[in-house]
DRENMARTOR-865505 format. One record per residue: residue number from 1; x, y, z negated of N, C-alpha, C in turn. Coordinates in nm, 4 decimals, always signed. Each point is the difference from the previous one (the first is absolute). Example, Ala and Ser with C-alpha at 12.3 -4.5 7.8 and 13.67 -1.06 7.14 Angstrom:
NODE/tivo/n_xx/n_yy/n_zz/ca_xx/ca_yy/ca_zz/c_xx/c_yy/c_zz
NODE/1/+1.3190/-0.5690/-0.7800/-0.0890/+0.1190/+0.0000/+0.0900/+0.1200/+0.0000
NODE/2/-0.0350/+0.1050/+0.0720/+0.0820/+0.1190/-0.0060/-0.0770/+0.1090/-0.0730
This chain:
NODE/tivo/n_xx/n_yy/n_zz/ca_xx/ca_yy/ca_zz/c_xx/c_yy/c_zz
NODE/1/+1.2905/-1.2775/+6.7259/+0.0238/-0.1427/+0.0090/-0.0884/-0.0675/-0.1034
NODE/2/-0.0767/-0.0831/+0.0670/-0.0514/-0.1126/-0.1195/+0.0083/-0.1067/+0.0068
NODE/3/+0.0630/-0.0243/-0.1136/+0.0258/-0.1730/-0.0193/-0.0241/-0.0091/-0.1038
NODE/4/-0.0260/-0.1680/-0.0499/-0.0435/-0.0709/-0.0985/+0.0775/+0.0395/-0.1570
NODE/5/+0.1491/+0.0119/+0.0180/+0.0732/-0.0018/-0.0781/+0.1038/+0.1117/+0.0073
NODE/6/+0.0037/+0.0895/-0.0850/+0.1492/+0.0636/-0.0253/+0.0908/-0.0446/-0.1235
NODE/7/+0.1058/-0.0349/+0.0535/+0.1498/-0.0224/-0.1260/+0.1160/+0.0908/+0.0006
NODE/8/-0.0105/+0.0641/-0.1184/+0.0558/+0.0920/-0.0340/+0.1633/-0.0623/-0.1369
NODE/9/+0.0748/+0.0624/+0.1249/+0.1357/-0.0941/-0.0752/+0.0720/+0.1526/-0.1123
NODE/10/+0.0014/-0.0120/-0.0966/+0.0527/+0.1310/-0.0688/+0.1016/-0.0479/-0.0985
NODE/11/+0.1264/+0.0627/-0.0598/+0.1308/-0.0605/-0.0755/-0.0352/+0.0753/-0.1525
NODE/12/-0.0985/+0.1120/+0.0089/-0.0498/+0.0090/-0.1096/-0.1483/+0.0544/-0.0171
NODE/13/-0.0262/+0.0233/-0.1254/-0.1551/+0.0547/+0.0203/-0.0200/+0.0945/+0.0454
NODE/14/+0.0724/+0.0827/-0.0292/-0.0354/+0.1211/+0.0265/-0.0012/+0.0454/+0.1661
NODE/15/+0.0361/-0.0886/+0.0599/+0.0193/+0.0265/+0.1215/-0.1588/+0.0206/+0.0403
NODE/16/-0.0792/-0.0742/-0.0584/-0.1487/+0.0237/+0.0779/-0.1129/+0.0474/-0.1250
NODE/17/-0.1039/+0.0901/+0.0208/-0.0604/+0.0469/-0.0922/-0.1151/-0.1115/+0.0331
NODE/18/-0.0907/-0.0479/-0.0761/-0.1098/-0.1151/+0.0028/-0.1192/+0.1171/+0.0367
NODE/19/-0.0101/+0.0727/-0.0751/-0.1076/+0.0621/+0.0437/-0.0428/+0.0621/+0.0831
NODE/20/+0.0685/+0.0056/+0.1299/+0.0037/+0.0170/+0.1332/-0.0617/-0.0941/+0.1038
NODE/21/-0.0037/-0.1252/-0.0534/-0.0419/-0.1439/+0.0397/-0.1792/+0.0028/-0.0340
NODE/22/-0.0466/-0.0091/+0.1293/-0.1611/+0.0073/-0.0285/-0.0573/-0.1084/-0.0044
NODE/23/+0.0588/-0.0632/+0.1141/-0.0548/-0.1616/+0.0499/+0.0488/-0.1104/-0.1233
NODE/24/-0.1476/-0.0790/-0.0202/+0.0318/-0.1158/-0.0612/+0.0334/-0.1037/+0.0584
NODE/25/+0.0980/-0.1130/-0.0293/-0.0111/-0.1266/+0.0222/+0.1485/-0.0014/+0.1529
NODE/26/+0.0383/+0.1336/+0.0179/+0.0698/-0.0112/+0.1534/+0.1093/+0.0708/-0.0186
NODE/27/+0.0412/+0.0433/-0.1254/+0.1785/+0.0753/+0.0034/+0.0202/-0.1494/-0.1281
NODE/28/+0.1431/-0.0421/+0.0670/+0.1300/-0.1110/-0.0853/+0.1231/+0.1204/-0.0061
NODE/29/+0.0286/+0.0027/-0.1241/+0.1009/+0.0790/-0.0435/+0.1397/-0.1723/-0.0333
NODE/30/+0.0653/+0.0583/+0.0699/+0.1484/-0.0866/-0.0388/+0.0839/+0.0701/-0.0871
NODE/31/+0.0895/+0.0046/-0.1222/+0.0733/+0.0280/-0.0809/+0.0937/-0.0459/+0.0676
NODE/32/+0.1123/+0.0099/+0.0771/+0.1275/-0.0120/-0.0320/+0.1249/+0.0425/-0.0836
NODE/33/+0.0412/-0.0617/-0.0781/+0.0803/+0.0095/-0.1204/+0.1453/+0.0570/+0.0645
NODE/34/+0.0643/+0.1100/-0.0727/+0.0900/+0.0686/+0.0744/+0.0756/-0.0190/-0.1231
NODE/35/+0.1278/+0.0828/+0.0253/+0.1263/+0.0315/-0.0878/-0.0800/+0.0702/-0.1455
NODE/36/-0.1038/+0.0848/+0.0398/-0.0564/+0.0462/-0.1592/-0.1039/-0.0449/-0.0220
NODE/37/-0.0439/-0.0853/-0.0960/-0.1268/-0.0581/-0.0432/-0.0576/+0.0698/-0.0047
NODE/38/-0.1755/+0.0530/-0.0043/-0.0701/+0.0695/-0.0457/+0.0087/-0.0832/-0.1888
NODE/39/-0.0648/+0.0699/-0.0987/-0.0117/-0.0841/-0.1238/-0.1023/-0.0436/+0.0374
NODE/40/-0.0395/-0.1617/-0.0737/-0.0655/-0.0706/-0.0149/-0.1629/+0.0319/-0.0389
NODE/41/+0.0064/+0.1129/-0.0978/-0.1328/+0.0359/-0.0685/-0.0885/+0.0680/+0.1068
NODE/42/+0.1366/+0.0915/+0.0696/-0.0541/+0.0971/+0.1116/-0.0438/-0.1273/+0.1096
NODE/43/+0.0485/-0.1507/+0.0215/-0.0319/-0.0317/+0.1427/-0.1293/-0.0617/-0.0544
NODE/44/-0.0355/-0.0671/-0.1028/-0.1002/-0.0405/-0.0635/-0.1153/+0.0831/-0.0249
NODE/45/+0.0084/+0.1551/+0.0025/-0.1514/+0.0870/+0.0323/+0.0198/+0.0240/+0.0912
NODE/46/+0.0954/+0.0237/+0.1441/-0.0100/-0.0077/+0.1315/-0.0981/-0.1102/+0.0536
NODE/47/+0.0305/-0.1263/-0.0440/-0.0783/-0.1316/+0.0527/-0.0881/+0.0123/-0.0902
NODE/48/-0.0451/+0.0336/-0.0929/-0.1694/+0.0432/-0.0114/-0.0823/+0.0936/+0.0496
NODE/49/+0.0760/+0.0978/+0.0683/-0.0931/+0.0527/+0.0582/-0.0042/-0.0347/+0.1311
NODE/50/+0.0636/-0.0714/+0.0888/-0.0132/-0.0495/+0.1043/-0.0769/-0.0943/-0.0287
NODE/51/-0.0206/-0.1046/-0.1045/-0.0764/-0.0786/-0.0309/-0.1538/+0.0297/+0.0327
NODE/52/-0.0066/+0.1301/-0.1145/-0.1297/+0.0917/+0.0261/-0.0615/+0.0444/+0.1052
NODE/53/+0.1367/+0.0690/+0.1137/-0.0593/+0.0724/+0.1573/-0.0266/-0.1741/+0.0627
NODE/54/-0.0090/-0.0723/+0.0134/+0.0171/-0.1667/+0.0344/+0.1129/+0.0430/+0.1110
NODE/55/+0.1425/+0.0340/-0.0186/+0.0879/-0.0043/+0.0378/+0.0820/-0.1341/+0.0192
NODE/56/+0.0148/-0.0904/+0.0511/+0.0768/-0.1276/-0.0177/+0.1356/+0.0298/-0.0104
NODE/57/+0.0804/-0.0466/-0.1427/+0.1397/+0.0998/-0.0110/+0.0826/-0.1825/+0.0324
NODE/58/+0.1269/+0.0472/+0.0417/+0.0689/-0.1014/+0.0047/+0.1644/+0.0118/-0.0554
NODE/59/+0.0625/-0.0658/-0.0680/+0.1840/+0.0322/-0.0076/+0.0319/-0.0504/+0.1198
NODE/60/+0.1302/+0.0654/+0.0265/+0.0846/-0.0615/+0.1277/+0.1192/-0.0691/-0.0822
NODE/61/+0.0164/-0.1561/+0.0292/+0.0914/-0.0956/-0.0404/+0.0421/+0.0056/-0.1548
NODE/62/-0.0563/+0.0401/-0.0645/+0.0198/-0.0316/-0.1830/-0.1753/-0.0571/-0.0463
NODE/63/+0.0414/-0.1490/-0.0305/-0.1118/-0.0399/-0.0030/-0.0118/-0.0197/-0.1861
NODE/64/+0.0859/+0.0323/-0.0637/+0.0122/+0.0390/-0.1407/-0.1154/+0.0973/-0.0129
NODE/65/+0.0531/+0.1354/+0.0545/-0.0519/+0.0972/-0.0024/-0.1447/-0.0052/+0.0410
NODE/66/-0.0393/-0.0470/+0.1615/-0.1554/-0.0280/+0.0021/-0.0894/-0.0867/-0.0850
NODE/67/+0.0597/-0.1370/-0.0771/-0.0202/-0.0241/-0.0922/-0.0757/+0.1170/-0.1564
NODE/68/+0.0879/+0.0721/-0.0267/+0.0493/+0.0883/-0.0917/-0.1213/+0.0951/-0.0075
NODE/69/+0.0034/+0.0537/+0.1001/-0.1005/+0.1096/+0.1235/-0.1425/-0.0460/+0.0144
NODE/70/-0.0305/-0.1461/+0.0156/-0.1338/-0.0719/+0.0107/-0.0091/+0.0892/+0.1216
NODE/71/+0.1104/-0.0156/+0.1130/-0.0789/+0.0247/+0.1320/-0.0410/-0.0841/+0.0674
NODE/72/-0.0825/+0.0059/+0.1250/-0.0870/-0.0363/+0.0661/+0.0646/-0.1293/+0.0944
NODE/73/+0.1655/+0.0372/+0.0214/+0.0815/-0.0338/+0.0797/+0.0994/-0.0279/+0.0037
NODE/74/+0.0765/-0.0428/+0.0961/+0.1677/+0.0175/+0.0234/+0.0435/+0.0365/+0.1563
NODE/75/+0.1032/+0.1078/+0.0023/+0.0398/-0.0076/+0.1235/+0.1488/+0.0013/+0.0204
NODE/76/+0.0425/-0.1145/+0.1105/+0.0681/-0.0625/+0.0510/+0.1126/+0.0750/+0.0917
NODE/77/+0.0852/+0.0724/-0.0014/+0.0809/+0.0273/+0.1082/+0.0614/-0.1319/+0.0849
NODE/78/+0.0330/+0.0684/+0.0794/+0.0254/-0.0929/+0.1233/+0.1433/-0.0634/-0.0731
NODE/79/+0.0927/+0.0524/-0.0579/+0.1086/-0.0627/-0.0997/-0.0084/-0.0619/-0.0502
NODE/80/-0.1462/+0.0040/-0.0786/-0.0540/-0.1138/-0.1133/-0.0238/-0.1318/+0.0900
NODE/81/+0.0506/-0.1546/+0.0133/+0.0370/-0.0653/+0.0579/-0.0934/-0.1502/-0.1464
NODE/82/+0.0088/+0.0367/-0.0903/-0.0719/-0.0904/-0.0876/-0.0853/-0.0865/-0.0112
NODE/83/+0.0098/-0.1046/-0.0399/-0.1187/-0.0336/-0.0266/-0.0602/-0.0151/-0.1089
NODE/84/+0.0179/+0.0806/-0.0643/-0.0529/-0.0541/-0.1556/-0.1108/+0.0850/-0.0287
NODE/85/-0.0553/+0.0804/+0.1235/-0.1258/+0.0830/-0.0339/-0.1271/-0.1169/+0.0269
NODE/86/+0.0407/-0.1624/+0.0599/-0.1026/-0.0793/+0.0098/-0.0599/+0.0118/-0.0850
NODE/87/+0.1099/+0.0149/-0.1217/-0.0843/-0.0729/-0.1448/-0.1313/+0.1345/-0.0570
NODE/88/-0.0107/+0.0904/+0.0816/-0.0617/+0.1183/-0.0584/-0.1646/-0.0599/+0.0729
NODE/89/-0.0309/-0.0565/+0.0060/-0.1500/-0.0634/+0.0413/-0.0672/+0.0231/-0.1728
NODE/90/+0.1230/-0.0885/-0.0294/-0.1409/+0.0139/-0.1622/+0.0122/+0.1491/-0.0999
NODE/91/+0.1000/+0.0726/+0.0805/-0.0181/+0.1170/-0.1035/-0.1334/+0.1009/+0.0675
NODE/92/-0.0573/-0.0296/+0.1217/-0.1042/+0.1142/+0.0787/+0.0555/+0.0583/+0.0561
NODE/93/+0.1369/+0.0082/+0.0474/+0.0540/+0.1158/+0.0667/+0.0105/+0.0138/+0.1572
NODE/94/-0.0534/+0.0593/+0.0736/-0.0048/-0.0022/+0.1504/+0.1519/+0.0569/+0.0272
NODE/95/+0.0468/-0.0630/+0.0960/+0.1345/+0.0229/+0.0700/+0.0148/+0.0402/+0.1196
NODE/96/+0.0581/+0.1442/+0.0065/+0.0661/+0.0495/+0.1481/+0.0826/+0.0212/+0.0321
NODE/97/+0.0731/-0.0194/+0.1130/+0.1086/-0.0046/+0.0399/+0.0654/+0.1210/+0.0968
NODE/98/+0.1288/+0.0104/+0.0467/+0.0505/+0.0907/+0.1030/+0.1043/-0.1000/+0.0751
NODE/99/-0.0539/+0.0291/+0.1267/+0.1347/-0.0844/+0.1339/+0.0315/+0.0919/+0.0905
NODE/100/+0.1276/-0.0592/+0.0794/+0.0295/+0.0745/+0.1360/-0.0228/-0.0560/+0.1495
NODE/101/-0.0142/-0.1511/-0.0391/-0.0185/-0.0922/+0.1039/-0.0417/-0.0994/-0.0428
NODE/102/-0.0392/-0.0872/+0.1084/-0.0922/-0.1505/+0.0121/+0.0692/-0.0591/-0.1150
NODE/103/+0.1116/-0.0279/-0.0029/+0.0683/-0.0790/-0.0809/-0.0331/-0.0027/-0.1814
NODE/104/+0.0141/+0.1208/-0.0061/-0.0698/+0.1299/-0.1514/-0.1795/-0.0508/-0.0007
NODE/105/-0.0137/+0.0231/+0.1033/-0.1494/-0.0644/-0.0386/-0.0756/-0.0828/-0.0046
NODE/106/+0.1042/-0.0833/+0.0532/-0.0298/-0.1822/-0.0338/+0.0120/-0.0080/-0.1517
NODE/107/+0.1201/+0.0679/-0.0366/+0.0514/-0.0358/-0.1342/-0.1138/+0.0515/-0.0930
NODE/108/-0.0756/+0.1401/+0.0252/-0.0684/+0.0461/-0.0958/-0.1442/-0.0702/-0.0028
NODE/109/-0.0589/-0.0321/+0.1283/-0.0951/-0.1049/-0.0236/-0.0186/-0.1234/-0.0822
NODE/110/+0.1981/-0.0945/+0.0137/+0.0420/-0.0839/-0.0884/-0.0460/+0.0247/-0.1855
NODE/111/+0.0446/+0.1521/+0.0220/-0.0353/+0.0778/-0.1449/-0.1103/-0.0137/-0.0563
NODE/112/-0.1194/+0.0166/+0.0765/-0.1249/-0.0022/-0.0315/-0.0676/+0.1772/-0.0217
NODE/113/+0.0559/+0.0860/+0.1049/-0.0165/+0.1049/+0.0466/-0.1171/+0.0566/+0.0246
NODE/114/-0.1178/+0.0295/-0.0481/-0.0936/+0.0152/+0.0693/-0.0085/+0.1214/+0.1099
NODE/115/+0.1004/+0.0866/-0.0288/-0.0112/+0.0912/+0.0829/+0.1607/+0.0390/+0.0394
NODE/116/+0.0532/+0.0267/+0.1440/+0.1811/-0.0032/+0.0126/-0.0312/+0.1464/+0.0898
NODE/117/+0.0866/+0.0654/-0.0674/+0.0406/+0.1166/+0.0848/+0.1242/+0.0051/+0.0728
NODE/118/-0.0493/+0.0006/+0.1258/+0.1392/+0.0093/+0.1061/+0.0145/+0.0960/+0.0270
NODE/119/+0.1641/+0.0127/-0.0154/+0.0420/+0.1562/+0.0066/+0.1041/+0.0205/+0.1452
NODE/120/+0.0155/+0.0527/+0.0186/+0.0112/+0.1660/+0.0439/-0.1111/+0.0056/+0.1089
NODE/121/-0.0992/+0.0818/+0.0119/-0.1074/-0.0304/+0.0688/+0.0475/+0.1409/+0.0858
NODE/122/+0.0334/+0.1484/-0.0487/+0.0552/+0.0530/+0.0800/+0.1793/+0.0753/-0.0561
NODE/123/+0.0192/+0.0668/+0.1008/+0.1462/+0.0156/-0.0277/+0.0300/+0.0905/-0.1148
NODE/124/+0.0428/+0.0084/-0.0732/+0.0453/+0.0583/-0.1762/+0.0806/+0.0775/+0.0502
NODE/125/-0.0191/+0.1077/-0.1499/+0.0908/+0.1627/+0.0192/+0.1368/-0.0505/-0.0392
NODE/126/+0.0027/-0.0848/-0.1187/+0.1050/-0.0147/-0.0673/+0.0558/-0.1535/+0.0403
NODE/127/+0.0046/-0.0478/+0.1526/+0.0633/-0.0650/+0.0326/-0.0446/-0.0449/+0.1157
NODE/128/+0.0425/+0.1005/+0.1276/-0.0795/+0.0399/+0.1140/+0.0810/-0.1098/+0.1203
NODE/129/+0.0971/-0.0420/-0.0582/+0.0817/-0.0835/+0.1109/-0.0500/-0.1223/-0.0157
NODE/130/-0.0492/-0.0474/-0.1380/-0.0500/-0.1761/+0.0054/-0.1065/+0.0050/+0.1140
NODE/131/-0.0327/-0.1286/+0.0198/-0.1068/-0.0205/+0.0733/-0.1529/-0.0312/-0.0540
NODE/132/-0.1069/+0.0670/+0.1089/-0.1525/-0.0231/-0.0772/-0.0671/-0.0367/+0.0966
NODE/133/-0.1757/-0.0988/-0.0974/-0.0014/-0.0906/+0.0912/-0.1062/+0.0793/+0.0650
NODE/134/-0.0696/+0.0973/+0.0355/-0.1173/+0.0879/+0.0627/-0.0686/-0.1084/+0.0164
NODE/135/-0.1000/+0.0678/+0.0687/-0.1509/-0.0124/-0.0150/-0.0320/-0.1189/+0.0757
NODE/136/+0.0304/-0.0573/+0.1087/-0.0432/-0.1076/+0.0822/+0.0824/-0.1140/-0.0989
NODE/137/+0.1556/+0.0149/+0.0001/+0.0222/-0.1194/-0.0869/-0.0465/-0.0418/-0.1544
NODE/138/-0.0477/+0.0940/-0.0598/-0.0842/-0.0143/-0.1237/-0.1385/-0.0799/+0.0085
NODE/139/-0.0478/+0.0446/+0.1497/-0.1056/-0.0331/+0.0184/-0.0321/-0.1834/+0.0362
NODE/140/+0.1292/-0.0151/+0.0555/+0.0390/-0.1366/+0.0335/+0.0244/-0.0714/-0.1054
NODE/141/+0.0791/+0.0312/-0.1485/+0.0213/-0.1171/-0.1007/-0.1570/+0.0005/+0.0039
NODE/142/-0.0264/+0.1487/-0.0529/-0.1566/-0.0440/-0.0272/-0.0845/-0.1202/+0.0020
NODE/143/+0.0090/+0.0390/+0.1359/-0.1053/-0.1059/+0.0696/+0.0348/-0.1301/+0.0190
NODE/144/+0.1492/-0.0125/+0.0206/+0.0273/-0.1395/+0.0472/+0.0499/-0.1060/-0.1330
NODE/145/+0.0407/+0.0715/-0.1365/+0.0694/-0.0400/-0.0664/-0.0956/-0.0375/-0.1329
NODE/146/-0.0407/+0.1287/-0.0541/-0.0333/+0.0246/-0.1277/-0.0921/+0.1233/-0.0329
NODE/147/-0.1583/-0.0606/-0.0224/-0.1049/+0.1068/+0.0303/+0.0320/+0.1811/-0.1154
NODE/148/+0.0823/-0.0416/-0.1430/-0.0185/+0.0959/-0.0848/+0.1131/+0.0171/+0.0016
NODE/149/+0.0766/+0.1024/+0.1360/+0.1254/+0.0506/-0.0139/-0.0607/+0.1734/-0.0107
NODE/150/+0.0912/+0.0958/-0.0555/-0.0639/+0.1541/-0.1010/+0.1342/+0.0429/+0.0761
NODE/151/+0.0151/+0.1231/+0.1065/+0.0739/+0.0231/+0.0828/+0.0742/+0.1421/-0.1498
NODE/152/+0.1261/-0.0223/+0.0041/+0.1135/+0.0569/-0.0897/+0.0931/+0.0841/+0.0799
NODE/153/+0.0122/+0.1382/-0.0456/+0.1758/+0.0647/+0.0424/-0.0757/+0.0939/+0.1228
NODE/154/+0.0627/+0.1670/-0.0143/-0.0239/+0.0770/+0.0910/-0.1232/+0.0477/-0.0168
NODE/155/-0.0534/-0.0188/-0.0611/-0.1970/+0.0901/-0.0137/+0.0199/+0.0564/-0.0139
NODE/156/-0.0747/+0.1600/+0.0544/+0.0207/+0.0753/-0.0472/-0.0927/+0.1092/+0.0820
NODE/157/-0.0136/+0.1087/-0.0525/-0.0888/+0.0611/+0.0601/+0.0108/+0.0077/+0.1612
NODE/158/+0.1201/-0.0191/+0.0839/-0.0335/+0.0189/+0.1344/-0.0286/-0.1806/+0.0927
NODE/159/+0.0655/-0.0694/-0.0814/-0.0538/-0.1351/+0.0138/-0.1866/-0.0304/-0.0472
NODE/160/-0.0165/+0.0483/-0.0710/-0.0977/-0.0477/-0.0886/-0.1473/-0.0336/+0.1355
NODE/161/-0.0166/+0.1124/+0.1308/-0.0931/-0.0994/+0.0375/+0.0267/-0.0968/+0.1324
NODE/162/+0.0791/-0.0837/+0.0110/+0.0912/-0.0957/+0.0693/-0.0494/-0.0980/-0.1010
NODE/163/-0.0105/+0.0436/-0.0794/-0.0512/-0.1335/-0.1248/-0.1189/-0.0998/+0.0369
NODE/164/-0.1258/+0.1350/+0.0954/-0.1627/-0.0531/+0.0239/+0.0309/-0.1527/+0.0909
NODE/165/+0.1374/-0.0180/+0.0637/-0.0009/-0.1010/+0.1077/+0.0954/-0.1041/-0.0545
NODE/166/+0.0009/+0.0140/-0.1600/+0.0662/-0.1027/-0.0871/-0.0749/-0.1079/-0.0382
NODE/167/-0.0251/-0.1504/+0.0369/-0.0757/-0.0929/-0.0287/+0.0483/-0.0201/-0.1519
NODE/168/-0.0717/+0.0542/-0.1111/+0.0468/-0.0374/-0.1311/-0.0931/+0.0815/-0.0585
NODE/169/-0.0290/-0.0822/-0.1183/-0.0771/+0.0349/-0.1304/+0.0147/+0.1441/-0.1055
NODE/170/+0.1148/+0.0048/+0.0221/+0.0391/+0.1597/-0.0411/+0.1379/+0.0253/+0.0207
NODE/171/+0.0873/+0.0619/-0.1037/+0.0965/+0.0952/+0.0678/+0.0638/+0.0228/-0.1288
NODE/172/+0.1377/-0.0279/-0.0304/+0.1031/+0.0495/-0.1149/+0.1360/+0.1106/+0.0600
């Protein structure tokens, strides 16, 4: 699969080794903040060396922390309903978001989103009864709604080339 962009959502560092990452300028690593913090010192030479690979690192919804972090970003769950990430224009910080529907992605555009990942693109191990939106209806916000939607949920190695007929910039 090639696309423009990979985002890589991880709850700690260690989940992904950097030096595995060849390509410049096209893996976004997301931090989501879980029940155990990584320490601070440790997330602060994590985001330098992503700094270094030109990794674009982002926090998910602690904008203290991306602050803190001097990351690149902020990202938005579809929960996060706020608006007070307007005011992040003058700090440099690019903003992304996560939705489930039209409604979610009106709101995250409202946000100032540059990039919204709509999720469930295919059906999940660990919650196989919700509903997902496959490949033609993904293809439809796409096109009809909102050009930088990043198809979310279910990738995975037997999905992965169903992806080539995904109208989108890359893939989280």
């Amino acid at each position: 699969i090639c696309k423009k962009l990979y985002f890589l959502i991880i709850e700690n560092i260690k989940d992904i080794d950097l030096r595995k990452i060849k390509k410049r300028k096209k893996f976004n690593i997301i931090y989501r903040v879980s029940d155990k913090i990584d320490k601070i010192e440790d997330l602060i030479r994590f985001r330098n060396k992503c700094r270094a690979k030109q990794i674009t690192f982002y926090v998910a919804n602690n904008l203290d922390l991306a602050i803190l972090l001097k990351s690149d970003g902020i990202y938005l769950s579809a929960k996060n309903q706020s608006f007070k990430v307007l005011n992040l224009n003058k700090l440099n910080l690019k903003i992304i978001g996560s939705a489930h529907n039209q409604k979610e992605i009106y709101l995250k555009v409202k946000q100032g989103c540059g990039y919204i990942f709509l999720s469930r693109l295919f059906n999940v191990s660990y919650k196989p009864e919700m509903d997902y939106l496959g490949i033609n209806k993904f293809n439809n916000y796409s096109i009809n709604h909102y050009k930088k939607l990043i198809p979310l949920g279910g990738i995975n190695i037997i999905t992965l080339n169903k992806l080539k007929s995904i109208k989108s910039e890359g893939l989280a």
